[in-house]
N, C-alpha and C positions, 0 to 999 in steps of 0.2 A: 230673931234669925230663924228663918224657918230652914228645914232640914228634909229635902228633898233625899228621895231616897233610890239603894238599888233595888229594882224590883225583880222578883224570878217566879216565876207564873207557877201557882202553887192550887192543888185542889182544895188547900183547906180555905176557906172562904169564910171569915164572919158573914155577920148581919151586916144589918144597912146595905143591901146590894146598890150599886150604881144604875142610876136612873138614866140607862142609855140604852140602845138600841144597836143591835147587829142587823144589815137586814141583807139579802143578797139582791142587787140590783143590777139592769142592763146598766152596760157605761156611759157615764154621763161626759159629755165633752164640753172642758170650763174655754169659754174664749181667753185668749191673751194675744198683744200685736204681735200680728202676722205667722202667727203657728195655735193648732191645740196641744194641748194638755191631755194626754193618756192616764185618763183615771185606775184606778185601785179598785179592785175587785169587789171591794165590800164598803160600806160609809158607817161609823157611828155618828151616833148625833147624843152631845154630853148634856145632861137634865140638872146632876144633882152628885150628890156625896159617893164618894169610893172606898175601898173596901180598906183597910188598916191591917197590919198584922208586925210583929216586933221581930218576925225571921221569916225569910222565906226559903222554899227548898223545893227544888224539881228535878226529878232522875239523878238523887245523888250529888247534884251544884246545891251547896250551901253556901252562905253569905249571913252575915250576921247583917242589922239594920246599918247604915251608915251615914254621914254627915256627910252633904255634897253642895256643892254650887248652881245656882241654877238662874238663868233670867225668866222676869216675869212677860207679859204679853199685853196685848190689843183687843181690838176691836176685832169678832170674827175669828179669833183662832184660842185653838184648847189651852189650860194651864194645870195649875197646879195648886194650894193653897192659899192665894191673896192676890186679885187681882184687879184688873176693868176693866172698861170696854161696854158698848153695848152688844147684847146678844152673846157675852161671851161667859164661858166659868171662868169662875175665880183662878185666880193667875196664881203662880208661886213664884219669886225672886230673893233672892238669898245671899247669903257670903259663904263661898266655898272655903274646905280646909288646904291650909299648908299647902299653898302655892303662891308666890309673887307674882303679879297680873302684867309684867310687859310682855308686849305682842307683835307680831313682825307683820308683815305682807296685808297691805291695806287696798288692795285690790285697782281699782282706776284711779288715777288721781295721786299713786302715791311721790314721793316728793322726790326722787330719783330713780334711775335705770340701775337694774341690778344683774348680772348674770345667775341664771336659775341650776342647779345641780340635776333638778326633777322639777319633771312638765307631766302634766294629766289631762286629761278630757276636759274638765270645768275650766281651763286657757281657754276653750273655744265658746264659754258660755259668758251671760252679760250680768249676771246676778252678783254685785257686791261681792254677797258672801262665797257665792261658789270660787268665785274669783280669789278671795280672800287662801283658799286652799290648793290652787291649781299648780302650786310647788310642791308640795308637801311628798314626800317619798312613801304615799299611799295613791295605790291605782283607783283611784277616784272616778266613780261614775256620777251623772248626772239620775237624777227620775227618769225612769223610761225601759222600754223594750228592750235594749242592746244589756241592759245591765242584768233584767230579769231570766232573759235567752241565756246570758252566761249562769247565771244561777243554776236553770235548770238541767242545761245539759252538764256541766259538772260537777252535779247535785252537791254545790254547796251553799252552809249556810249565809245568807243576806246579815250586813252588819251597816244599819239605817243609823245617820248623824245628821240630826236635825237642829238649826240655830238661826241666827240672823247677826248679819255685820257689823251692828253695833254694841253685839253683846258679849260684855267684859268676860264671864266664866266659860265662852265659847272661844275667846281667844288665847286662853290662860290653858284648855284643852288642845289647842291645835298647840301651842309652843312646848309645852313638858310631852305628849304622847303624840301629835302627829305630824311634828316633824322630827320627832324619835328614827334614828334609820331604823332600832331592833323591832319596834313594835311596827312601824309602815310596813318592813317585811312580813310578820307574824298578819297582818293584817290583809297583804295583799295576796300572797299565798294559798290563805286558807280560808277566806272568807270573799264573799261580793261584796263589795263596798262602796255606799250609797250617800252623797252627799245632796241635803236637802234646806233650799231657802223656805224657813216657817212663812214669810210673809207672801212669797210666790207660790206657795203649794199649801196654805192652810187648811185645805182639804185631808191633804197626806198627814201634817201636822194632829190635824185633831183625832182623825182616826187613831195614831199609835198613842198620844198623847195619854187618850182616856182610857188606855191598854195599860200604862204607866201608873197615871192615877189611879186606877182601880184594885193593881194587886201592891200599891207603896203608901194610898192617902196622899203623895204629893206628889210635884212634879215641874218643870222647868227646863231652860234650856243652857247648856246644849243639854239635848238629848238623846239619847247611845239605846236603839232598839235592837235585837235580835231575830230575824226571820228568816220562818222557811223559804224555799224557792216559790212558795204557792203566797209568800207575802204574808202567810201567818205570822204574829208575832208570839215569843214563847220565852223571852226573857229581855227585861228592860231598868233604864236608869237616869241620870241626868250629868251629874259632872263624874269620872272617875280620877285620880290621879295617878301619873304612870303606873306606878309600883307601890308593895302594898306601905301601909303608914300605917303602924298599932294595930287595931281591927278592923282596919279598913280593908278590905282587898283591893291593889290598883285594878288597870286595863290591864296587862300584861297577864295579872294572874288570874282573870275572869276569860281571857281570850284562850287561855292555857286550858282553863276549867270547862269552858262550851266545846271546844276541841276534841277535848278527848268524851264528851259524852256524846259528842256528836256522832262518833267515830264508834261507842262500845254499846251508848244506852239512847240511841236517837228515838227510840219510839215512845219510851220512857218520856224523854224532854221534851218533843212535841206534842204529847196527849196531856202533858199538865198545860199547855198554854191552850190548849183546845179543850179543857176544862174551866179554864178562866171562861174563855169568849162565850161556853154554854150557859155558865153561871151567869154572865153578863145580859144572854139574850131573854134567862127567864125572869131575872130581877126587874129586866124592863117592860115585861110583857103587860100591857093594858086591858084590863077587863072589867066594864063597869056593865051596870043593867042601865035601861032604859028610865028606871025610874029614876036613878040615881040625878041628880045636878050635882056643877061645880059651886063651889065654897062663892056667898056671892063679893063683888070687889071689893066692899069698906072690910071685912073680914080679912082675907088675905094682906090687903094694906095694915091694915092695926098687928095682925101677926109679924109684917116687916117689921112697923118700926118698932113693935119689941123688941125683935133680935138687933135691931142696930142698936137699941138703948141699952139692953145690957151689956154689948162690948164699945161700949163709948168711954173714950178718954176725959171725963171732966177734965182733965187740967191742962191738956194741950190739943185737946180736939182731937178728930178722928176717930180709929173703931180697933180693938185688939192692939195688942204687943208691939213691938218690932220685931223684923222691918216693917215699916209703916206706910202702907200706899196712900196719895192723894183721893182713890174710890170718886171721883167726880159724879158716874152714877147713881149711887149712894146719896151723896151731897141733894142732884137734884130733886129725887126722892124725897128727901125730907122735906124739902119746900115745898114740892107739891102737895103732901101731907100734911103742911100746915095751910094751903090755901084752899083746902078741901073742911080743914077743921079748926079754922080761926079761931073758935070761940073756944074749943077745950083747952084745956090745959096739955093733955098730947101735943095737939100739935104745937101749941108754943113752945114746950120743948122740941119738939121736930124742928123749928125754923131756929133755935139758938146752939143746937145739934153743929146743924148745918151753917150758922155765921161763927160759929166759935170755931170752926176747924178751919175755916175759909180764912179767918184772919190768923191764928197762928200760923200756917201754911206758910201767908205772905210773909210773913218775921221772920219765919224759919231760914235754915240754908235750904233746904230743898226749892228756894224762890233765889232764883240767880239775880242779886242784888244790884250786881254789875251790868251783866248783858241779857240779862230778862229773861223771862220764859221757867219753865218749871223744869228740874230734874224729876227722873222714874219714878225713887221711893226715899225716904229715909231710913235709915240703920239703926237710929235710936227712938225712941216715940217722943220725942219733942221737936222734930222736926231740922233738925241739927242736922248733922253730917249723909251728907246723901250718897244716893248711888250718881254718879256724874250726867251717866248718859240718858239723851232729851227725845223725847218721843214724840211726832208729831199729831199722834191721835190723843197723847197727853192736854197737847198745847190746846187743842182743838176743843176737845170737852171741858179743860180746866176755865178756858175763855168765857164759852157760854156758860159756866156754873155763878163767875164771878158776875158777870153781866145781869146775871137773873138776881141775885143777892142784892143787886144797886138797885135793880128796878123793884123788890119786896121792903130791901129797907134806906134805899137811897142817899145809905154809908156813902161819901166818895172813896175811901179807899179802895170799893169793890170793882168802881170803874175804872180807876188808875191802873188796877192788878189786869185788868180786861184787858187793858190798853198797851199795858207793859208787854202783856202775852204774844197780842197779834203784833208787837212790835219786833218783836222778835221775832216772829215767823215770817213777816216780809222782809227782816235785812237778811236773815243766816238759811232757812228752807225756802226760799222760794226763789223758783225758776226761771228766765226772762221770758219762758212761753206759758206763763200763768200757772202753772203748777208747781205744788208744793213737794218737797223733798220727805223722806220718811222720817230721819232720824238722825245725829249726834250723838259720835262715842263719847261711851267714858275716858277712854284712855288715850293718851299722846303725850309725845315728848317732854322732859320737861325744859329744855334748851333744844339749841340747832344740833349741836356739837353732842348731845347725848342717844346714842344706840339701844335705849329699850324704853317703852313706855311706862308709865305710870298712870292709875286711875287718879283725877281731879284735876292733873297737871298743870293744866289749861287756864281752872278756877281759882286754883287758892294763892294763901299768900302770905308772905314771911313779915312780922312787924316791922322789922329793919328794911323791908323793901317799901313800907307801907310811909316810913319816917323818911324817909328818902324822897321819896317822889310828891307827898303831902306835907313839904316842911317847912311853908310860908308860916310866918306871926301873924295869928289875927289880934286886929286892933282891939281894944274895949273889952277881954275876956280875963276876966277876974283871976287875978294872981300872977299876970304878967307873962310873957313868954309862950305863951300856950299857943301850938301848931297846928292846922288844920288836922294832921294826922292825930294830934292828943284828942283832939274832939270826933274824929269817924271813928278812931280804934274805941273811943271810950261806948261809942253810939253801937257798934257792929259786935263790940264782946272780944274784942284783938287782944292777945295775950304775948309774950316778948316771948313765950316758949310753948307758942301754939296753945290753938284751942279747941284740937281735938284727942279724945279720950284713947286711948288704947284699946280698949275694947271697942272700939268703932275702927282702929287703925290693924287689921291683923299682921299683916305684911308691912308696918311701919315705912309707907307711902308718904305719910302725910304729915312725919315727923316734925315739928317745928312750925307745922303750916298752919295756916286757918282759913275755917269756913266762917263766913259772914254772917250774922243771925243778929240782928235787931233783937240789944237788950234794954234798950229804954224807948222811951217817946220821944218826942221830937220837945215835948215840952219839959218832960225831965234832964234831957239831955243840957236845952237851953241853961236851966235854972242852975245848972252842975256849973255850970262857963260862966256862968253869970249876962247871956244876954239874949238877945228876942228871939221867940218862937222862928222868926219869917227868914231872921237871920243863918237860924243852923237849918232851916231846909235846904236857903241857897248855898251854904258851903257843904251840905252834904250832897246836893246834885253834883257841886260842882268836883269837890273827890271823885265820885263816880263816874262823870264822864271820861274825867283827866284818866283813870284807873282801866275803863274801857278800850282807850286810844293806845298803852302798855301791854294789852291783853292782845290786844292785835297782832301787836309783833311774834308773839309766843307762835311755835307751831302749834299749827289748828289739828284739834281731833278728826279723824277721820272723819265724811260727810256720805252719808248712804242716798245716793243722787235717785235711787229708784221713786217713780210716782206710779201711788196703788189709787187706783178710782176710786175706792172705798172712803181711806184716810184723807183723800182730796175733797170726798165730799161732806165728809164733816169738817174741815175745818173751812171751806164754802161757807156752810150753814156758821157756823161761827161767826166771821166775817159779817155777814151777813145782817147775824143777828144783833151782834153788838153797834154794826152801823147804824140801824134801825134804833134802836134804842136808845145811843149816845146822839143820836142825829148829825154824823158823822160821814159826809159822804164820802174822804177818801176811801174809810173802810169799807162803802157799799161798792167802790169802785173797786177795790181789789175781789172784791168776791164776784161780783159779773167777768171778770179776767179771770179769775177760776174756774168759771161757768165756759166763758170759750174756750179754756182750754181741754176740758172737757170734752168739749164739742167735739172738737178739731182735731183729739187727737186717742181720745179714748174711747169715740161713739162711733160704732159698726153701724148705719147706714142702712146696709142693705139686710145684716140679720138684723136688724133694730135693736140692738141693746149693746151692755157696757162692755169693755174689753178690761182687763185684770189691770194691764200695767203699763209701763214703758218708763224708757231709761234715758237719760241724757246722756249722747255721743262723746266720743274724745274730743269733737269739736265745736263743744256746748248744745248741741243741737240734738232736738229730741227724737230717739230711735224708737221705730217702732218692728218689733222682729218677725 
C-alpha cells in the first residue's frame, strides 16, 4: 500500500533533488474539439525521483506525514510512486484510510433524474468528471480565466482538485468533504475553487503533480493543490478525509490552517513554495562540457534490468510490494532485453522476468476471468484482490505485451490473454463511431434497489450464488454428485466464506465475496474429478459464460464515455498488432475503424494535427466542442 502523502512546501529540502525543470514559457495553445485550452503560465516536465521528508512545515502550517488515498495514472500524465504508461513517471495508487468508497453522481448516463439542491458552473461543461461535481455545494470552477480573474481580484487563495471519473479515492473525497454543506461553504467562501479533469488537462495535471511529488516522494489522485492567484503552488496532497482521524489532519482542519496563515503569515507561506520551485529549477539545471558523451545504450539497458531484477517478485512475478501494477512497459523491456541478449544469461532472465509475471497476471484476479480485460493494480502481490476499476490505456499496452510473449515463446496462453483483452475492449469501450472509451469504475451498485456503491460490486461473487446458478450434476466425475459449481469454485479458489483477506477488505466491501484466481490447472483440476483435460475446459467455459450473461443484469459501473486521441491510438496499435501477428483479420478490421475514426473526428485538417478529445452525446453521437 503505498502512502501518498500531504505535502507543505517546506525550505528544507534533502538530496536527490527532482530531475524536472521550471522554465517560463510564451502560452502554448493545446487543440481540443472546437475550443482551446488556456494554458498555465509555467510547464514542468517530470525526469526522476523527488524529494522525501517525514514532516513538512511552512509559515507555521504543520502536518505530521499521513496515510492517504490516491489513484494511479496513464500514459502522458504525472504520478506518484508506482506506475505506467509510456513517457510517463511512475504513478502512485493506493488504499485510502477510514472512509467507505460509496459514491453518488455519475455524471451522463446516470440511471435516473434527480432534483439537485446545488448547481455549479461544471453543469455546463462535458467532462465525466466535472460533471461528476456539478452538484456539489462547492462554487466550482472550471480551468480558465473567469476563475483565475476571481482569484486575483479578491486576492484569494486557489484551492486546485485534480482527478478523473473513474477514480474510486476521488469519489470517496467528493461524498465525505464535497458534498459536506460545512466544508463546500468553508471552501467556497474563502477560497477559488478549481475543479480539474487529469485526462483533459494533463498538462495542468503534471505540472502540480510533480509540485506534490517533490516536497511528499508520492503522489495520486484526487489531488488537493493550494495556489496563489499567480498559480503558484505553496502547499499540496492527495486524498484528505473530512475531519481530522488520530494524526491525521482532515480538510476541514488544513482549510482552517491555510486560512488563517493566509490571513496573519501569507508571505511566510508563499516564499516556502517559491522555495520549493527554486530548489526544483536548480536540481534540474543541466550542464555538461563538450567533451562529455552520454552513457552508450547496452549500458544504460543493463543498469535497467538490474533495477528490475532486484525488485522482482520470484514467486508471483512482477517488481516491489503491493499494490502491485501490471508495469506492461516494464514487461516489454525485458523482452527486448532478451532479444538483444539471447545468449547471456541476463537476458534469459529478462525474458522469464517478463513470462513469469505475464502468466501469474492471467491467474490472478486482477485478469477479469468472467468478462475479460485487466483491472488497474492489485492490493496484494499475488495478484489476488484488485483495484476494480479498468483502464483503457491498461487494456491497450497489456494486449500488445501479451502478443509479443506468443510471438518470443509461442505459449498459447499469451495469445488467448491478447485475445481476451481486445475482446473486451470491442463489447464494453468501444464506440459505434470507431472509437474507444477511456475507462470503467471501480465502483457500482451492488443491486437495483441499493442506494450507495460499492468498490467490485459488479465483479465478485458469493459461493451460494455461484452453487445456485452452476448446480447441474456432471456425469462420470468421481465420487458422484459433484456440480459444475463443485468443479469452478474448486478451479477459481471459491470459499463458502469468501476469499478475500481483511487486510485487502478495509471497509469490509467484499465481506463474504470472492474474487476469482486460478488455483490449479486445468489438468489438476481434471485429475481432482476424476475426468479429461478437454472436459473441464469445456465446463469451465461454459460457467463462465452462463456467469457473464448474470453479470449483465447487475448495474453496470459507471462508463467514462470520453475518447482521448492519445489512448485511441494505442490501443489502434494494439489491435493492430495482435491482428497481424494472430493473422486475424477481424482485429485488423477494428483497428482501421480506429484509424477513421480518427480521421473524422479527431484530425484538424486545416491546422494539420491531432485534437485532444471528444465525447459521445446524450444521443450516442460523437460531440465535438
Amino acid at each position: 500500500m503505498n502512502r501518498p502523502q500531504l505535502a507543505i512546501a517546506s525550505g528544507r529540502i534533502l538530496s536527490h533533488a527532482a530531475h524536472f525543470r521550471l522554465v517560463n514559457r510564451r502560452p502554448l495553445t493545446v487543440c481540443c474539439p472546437g475550443r482551446h485550452i488556456k494554458p498555465i503560465p509555467f510547464d514542468a516536465t517530470f525526469l526522476g525521483q523527488g524529494f522525501r521528508t517525514s514532516q513538512y512545515r511552512a509559515a507555521g502550517v504543520a502536518f505530521s506525514t499521513m496515510a492517504s488515498g490516491g489513484e494511479g495514472e496513464g500514459p502522458g500524465a504525472s504520478s506518484g510512486g508506482e506506475g505506467e504508461g509510456p513517457g510517463a513517471s511512475s504513478g502512485g495508487e493506493g488504499e485510502g484510510p477510514g472512509a467507505s468508497s460509496g459514491s453518488k453522481g455519475e455524471g451522463p448516463g446516470a440511471s435516473s433524474p434527480r432534483q439537485h439542491k446545488h448547481s455549479n458552473r461544471l453543469s455546463k461543461e462535458r467532462s465525466p468528471y466535472l460533471l461528476q461535481h456539478a452538484h456539489n455545494p462547492v462554487d466550482w470552477f472550471p480551468w480558465g480565466k473567469e476563475a483565475f480573474d476571481k482569484a486575483k481580484s479578491e486576492d484569494k487563495p486557489i484551492f486546485l482538485s485534480v482527478g478523473y471519473s473513474t477514480c474510486h479515492w476521488c469519489h470517496v473525497m467528493e461524498r465525505e468533504s464535497f458534498e459536506d454543506e460545512e466544508i463546500g461553504k468553508i471552501l467556497s467562501e474563502n477560497f477559488v475553487c478549481i475543479k480539474v479533469d487529469r485526462e483533459e488537462r494533463p498538462d495542468v495535471d503534471k505540472v502540480y503533480m510533480t509540485f506534490v511529488q517533490a516536497t511528499s516522494g508520492g503522489g495520486g489522485w484526487p489531488m488537493s493543490v493550494w495556489l496563489t492567484p499567480e498559480l503558484k503552488p505553496f502547499i499540496g496532497g492527495t486524498y484528505f478525509p473530512p475531519r481530522d482521524a488520530g494524526h491525521r489532519p482532515g480538510l476541514s482542519t488544513v482549510l482552517h490552517r491555510i486560512m488563517e496563515q493566509w490571513r496573519s503569515n501569507r508571505e511566510a507561506l508563499e516564499s516556502s513554495g517559491e522555495r520549493v520551485l527554486e530548489a526544483l529549477r536548480k536540481g534540474t539545471a543541466i550542464a555538461a562540457s563538450e567533451e562529455q558523451t552520454p552513457p552508450a545504450a547496452p549500458l544504460v539497458a543493463n543498469r535497467c534490468f538490474q533495477q528490475l531484477a532486484h525488485t522482482y517478485d520470484e514467486e508471483y512475478g512482477g517488481f516491489r510490494d503491493a499494490p502491485k501494477f501490471p508495469s506492461p512497459v516494464n514487461l516489454m523491456f525485458l523482452m527486448s532485453f532478451w532479444a538483444v541478449n539471447r545468449s547471456s544469461s541476463d537476458g534469459e532472465e529478462a525474458l522469464q522476468m517478463a513470462l513469469h509475471t505475464l502468466r501469474m497476471m492471467a491467474v490472478g484476479g486482477i485478469h477479469d476471468h468472467v468478462a475479460q480485460g485487466f483491472h488497474r493494480y492489485s492490493t496484494d502481490s499475488s495478484w489476488h484482490v484488485p483495484h476494480f476499476e479498468k483502464m483503457l490505456y491498461d487494456q491497450a499496452q497489456l494486449a500488445v505485451a501479451y502478443v509479443t510473449a506468443y510471438q518470443v515463446s509461442r505459449e498459447q496462453l499469451f495469445a488467448d490473454v491478447a485475445r481476451d483483452v481486445l475482446r473486451y475492449v470491442s463489447r464494453d469501450l468501444s464506440d459505434k463511431s470507431g472509437g474507444f472509451y477511456s475507462a470503467e469504475d471501480a465502483d457500482s451498485l451492488p443491486t437495483w434497489e441499493s442506494s450507495e456503491k460499492r468498490e467490485g460490486a459488479f465483479c465478485v461473487w458469493t459461493a451460494a450464488e455461484i452453487r445456485e446458478l452452476l448446480s447441474e450434476i456432471v456425469e462420470g466425475a468421481s465420487g458422484g454428485g459433484v456440480t459444475r459449481a463443485d468443479i469452478f469454485m474448486h478451479h477459481y479458489g471459491v470459499k463458502e466464506q469468501g476469499n478475500v483477506q481483511p487486510e485487502q477488505d478495509p471497509h469490509g466491501e467484499l465481506l463474504g465475496q470472492n474474487v476469482l484466481i486460478v488455483r490449479y490447472s486445468a489438468e489438476l483440476t481434471a485429475a481432482h474429478f476424476g475426468l479429461q483435460v478437454e472436459q473441464v475446459h469445456q465446463i469451465l467455459a461454459s460457467c463462465r459464460h452462463k456467469m457473464a450473461a448474470v453479470r449483465r443484469t447487475r448495474p453496470p459501473p459507471h462508463l467514462d464515455t470520453k475518447m482521448l486521441a492519445s489512448w485511441n491510438g494505442l490501443m489502434l496499435s494494439a489491435f493492430a498488432r495482435a491482428g497481424a501477428v494472430l493473422g486475424d483479420k477481424t482485429l485488423l478490421k477494428r483497428a482501421e475503424e480506429a484509424a477513421h475514426f480518427l480521421q473524422q473526428h479527431l484530425w484538424d485538417p486545416e491546422q494539420r494535427n491531432m485534437l485532444h478529445s471528444c465525447y459521445r452525446g446524450d444521443e450516442m453521437e460523437v460531440e465535438q466542442m
